[in-house]
DRENKOLRO-804069 format. One record per residue (C-alpha): x, y negated, z negated; residue in three letters; residue number from 1. Coordinates in nm, 4 decimals, decimal comma. Example, Ala and Ser with C-alpha at 12.3 -4.5 7.8 and 13.67 -1.06 7.14 Angstrom:
BEGIN
{{1,2300; 0,4500; -0,7800}; 'ALA'; 1}
{{1,3670; 0,1060; -0,7140}; 'SER'; 2}
***
This chain:
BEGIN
{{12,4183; -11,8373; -9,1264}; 'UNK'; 1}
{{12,4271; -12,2412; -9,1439}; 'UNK'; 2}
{{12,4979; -12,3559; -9,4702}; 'UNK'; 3}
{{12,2043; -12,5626; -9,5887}; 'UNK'; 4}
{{12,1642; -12,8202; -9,8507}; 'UNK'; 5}
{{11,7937; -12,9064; -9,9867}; 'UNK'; 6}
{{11,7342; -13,1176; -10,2336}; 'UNK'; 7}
{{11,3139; -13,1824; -10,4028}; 'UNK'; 8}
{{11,1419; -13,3531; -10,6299}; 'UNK'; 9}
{{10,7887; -13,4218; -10,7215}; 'UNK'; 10}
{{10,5778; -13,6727; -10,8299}; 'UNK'; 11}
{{10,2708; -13,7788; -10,9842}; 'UNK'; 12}
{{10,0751; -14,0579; -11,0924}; 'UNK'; 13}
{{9,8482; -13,9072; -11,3463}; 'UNK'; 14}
{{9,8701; -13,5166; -11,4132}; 'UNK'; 15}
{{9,6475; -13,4680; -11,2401}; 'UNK'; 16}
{{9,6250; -13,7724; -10,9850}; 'UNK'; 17}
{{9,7884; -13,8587; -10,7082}; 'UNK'; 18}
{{10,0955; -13,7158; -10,6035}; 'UNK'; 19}
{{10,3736; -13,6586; -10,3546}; 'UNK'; 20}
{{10,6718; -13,4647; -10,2782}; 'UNK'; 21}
{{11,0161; -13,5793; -10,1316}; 'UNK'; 22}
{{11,2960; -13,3858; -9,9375}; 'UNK'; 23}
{{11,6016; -13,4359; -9,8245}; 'UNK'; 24}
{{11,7938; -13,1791; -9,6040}; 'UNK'; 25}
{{12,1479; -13,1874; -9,5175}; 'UNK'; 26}
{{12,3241; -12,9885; -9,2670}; 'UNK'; 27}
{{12,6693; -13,0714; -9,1540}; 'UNK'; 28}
{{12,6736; -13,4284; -9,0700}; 'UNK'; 29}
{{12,2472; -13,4069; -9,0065}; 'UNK'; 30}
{{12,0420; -13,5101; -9,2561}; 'UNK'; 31}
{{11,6798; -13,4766; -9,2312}; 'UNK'; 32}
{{11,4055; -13,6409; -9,4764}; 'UNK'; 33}
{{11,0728; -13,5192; -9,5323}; 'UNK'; 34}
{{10,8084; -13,6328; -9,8129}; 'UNK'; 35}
{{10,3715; -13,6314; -9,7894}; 'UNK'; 36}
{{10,1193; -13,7521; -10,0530}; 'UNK'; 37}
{{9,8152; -13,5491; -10,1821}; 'UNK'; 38}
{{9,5124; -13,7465; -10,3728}; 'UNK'; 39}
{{9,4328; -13,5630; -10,6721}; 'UNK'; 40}
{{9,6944; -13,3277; -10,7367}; 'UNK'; 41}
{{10,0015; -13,2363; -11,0457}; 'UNK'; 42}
{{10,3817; -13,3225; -11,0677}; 'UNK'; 43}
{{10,4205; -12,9110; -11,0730}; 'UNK'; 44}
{{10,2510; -12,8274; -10,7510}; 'UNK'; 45}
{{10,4436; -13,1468; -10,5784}; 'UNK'; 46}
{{10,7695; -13,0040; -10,6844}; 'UNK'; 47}
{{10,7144; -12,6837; -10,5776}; 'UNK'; 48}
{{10,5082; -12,8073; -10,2541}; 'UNK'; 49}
{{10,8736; -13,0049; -10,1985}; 'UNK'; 50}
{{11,0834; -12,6822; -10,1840}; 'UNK'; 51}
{{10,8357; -12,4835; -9,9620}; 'UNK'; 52}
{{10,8144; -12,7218; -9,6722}; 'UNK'; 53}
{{11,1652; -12,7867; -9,6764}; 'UNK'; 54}
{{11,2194; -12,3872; -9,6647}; 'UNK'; 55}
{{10,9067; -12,4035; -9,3733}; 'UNK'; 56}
{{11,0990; -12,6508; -9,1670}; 'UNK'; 57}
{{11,4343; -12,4563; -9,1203}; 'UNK'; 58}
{{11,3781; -12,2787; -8,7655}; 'UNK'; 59}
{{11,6272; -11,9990; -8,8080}; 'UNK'; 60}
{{11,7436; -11,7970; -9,1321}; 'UNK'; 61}
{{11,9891; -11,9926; -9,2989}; 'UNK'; 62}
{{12,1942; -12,0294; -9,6608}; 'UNK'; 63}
{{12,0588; -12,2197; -9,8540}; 'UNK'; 64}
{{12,0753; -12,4223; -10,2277}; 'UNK'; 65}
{{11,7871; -12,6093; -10,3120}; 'UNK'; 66}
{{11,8912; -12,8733; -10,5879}; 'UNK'; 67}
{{11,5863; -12,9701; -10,8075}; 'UNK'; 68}
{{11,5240; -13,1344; -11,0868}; 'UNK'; 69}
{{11,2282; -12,9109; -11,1526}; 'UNK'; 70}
{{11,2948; -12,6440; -11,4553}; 'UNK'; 71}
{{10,9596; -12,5266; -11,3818}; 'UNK'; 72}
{{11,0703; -12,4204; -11,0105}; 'UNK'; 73}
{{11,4329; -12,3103; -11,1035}; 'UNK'; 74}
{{11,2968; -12,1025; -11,3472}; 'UNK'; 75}
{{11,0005; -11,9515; -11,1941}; 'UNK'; 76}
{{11,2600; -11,7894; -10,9206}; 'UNK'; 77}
{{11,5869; -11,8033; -11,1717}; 'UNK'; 78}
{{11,4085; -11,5848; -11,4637}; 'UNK'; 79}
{{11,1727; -11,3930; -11,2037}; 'UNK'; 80}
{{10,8200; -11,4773; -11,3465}; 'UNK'; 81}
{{10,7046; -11,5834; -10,9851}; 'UNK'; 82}
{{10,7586; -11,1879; -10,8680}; 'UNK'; 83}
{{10,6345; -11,1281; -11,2335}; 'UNK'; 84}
{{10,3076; -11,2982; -11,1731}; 'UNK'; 85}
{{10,2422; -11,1551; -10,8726}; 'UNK'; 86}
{{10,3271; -10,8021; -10,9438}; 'UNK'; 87}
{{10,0331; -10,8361; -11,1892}; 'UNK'; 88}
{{9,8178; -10,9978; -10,9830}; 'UNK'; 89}
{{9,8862; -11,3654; -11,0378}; 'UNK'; 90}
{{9,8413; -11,3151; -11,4175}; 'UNK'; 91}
{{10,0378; -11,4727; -11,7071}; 'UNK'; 92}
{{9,9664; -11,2311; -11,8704}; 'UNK'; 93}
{{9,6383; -10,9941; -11,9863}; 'UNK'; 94}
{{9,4322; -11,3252; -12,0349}; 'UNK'; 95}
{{9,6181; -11,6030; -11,8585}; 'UNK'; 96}
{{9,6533; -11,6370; -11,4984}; 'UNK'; 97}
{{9,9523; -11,7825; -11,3329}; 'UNK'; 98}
{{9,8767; -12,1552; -11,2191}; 'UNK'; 99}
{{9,9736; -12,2236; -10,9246}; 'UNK'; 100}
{{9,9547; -11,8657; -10,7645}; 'UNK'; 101}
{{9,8958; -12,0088; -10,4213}; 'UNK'; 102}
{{10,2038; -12,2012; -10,4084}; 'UNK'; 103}
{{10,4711; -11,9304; -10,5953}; 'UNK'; 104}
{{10,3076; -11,6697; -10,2925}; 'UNK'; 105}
{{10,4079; -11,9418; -10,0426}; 'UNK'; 106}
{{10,7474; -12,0027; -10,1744}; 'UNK'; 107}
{{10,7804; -11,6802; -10,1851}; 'UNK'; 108}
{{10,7298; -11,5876; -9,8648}; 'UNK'; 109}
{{10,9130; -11,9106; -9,7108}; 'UNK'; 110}
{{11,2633; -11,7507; -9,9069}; 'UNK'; 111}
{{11,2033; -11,4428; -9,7479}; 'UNK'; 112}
{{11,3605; -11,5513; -9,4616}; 'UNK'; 113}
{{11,6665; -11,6984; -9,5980}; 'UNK'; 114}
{{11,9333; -11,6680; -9,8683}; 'UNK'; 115}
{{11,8230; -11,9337; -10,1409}; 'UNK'; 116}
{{12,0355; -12,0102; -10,4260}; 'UNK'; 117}
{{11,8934; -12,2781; -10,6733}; 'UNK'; 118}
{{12,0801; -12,5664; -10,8776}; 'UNK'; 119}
{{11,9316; -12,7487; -11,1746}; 'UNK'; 120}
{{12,0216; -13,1169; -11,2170}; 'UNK'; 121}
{{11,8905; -13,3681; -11,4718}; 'UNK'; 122}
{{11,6011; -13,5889; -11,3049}; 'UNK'; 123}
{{11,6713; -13,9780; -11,3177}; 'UNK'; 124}
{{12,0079; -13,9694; -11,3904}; 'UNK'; 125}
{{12,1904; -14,1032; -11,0658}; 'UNK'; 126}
{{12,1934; -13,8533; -10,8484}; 'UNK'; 127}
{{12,1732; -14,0059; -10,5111}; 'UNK'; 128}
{{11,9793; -13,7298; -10,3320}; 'UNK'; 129}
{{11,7664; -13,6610; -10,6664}; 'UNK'; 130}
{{11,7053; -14,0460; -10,6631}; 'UNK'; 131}
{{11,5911; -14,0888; -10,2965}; 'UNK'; 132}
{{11,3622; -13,7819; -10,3375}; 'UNK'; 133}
{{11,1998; -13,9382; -10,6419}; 'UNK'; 134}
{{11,1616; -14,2488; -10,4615}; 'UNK'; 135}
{{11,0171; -14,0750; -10,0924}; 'UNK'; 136}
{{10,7670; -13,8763; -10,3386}; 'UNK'; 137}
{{10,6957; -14,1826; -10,5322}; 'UNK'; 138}
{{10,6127; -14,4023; -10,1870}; 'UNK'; 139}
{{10,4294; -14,0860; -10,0651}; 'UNK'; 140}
{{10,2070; -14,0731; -10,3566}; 'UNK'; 141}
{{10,1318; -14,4262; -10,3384}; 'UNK'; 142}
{{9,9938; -14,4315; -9,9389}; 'UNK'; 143}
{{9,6361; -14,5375; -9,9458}; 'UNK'; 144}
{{9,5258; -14,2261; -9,7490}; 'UNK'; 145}
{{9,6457; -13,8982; -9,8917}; 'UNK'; 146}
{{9,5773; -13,5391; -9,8112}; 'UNK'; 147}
{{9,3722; -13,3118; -10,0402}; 'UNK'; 148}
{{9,5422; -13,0683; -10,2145}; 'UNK'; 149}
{{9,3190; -12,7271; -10,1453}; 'UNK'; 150}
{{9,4519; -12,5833; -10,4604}; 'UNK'; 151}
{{9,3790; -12,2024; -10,2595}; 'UNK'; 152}
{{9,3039; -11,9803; -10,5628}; 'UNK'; 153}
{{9,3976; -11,5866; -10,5545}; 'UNK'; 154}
{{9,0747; -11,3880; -10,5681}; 'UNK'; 155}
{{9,0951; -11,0832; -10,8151}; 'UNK'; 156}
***
C-alpha cells in the first residue's frame, strides 16, 4: 500500500457562516492540494468535509495518517463515538442526535477503503502543512461564490 500523508483543517467565518476546508496530500515527492468554500456552513463540518475528500480523492487503497488539528475529528474516530452514533441510529444519545450524521457516515465509508491512522497537532502553532491548510480553507471561504452546504439529515 502507498504510504500517504493528509493533512486538514477547517474554517469558518461565523459558526455558522461561511466556510471552507483545505488539504494537502503528500505522497513521495507528489504533493497534491485541495480546498472548496461552502456559504453558510460550521468550522466542524469544514474539518471533517477536509478529511473526507482528501480520503475520496485517493484512487487506490492506500496507508494513510491524516494530521488535523481538529479534536472534534480525531476524536470522533480515536474514541469511536462516530460508529457509536451510528450504531444507534445517529443519536447522541436517547434525546440528542449526533450532528453532523451525514458527514461521520461519509467519512466513514471513505476509510473503509484504506488504513487511516490519525495525528493530533495544535492548530496555529507553525506547522507548515497545518498553516497552509488554514490559509487554502481561509481563501476558500472567502471566494465570492460558494457552494451550499446540503447539510443531508438521517431520516429516523
Amino acid at each position: 500500500m502507498k504510504k500517504i500523508e493528509i493533512f486538514t483543517d477547517g474554517a469558518c467565518s461565523g459558526n455558522p457562516g461561511p466556510g471552507g476546508y483545505g488539504v494537502v496530500m503528500k505522497y513521495e515527492k507528489h504533493v497534491k492540494e485541495l480546498s472548496d468554500g461552502y456559504a453558510e456552513t460550521t468550522n466542524n463540518r469544514m474539518e471533517l468535509l477536509g478529511v473526507i475528500v482528501a480520503l475520496e480523492s485517493l484512487k487506490e487503497p492506500c496507508d494513510v495518517t491524516v494530521t488535523t488539528d481538529s479534536q472534534y475529528v480525531v476524536n470522533g474516530i480515536e474514541k469511536g463515538w462516530a460508529k457509536k452514533w451510528k450504531a444507534m441510529g445517529w443519536m447522541r444519545n436517547k434525546k440528542e442526535p449526533a450532528l453532523n450524521s451525514d458527514l461521520w457516515e461519509r467519512l466513514l465509508q471513505a476509510m473503509a477503503r484504506h488504513k487511516v491512522g490519525f495525528a493530533w497537532i495544535r492548530g496555529h502553532s507553525g506547522h507548515a502543512e497545518n498553516e497552509r491548510c488554514d490559509k487554502l480553507a481561509t481563501e476558500a471561504a472567502a471566494k465570492p461564490e460558494l457552494r451550499k452546504d446540503e447539510r443531508v439529515s438521517v431520516k429516523f
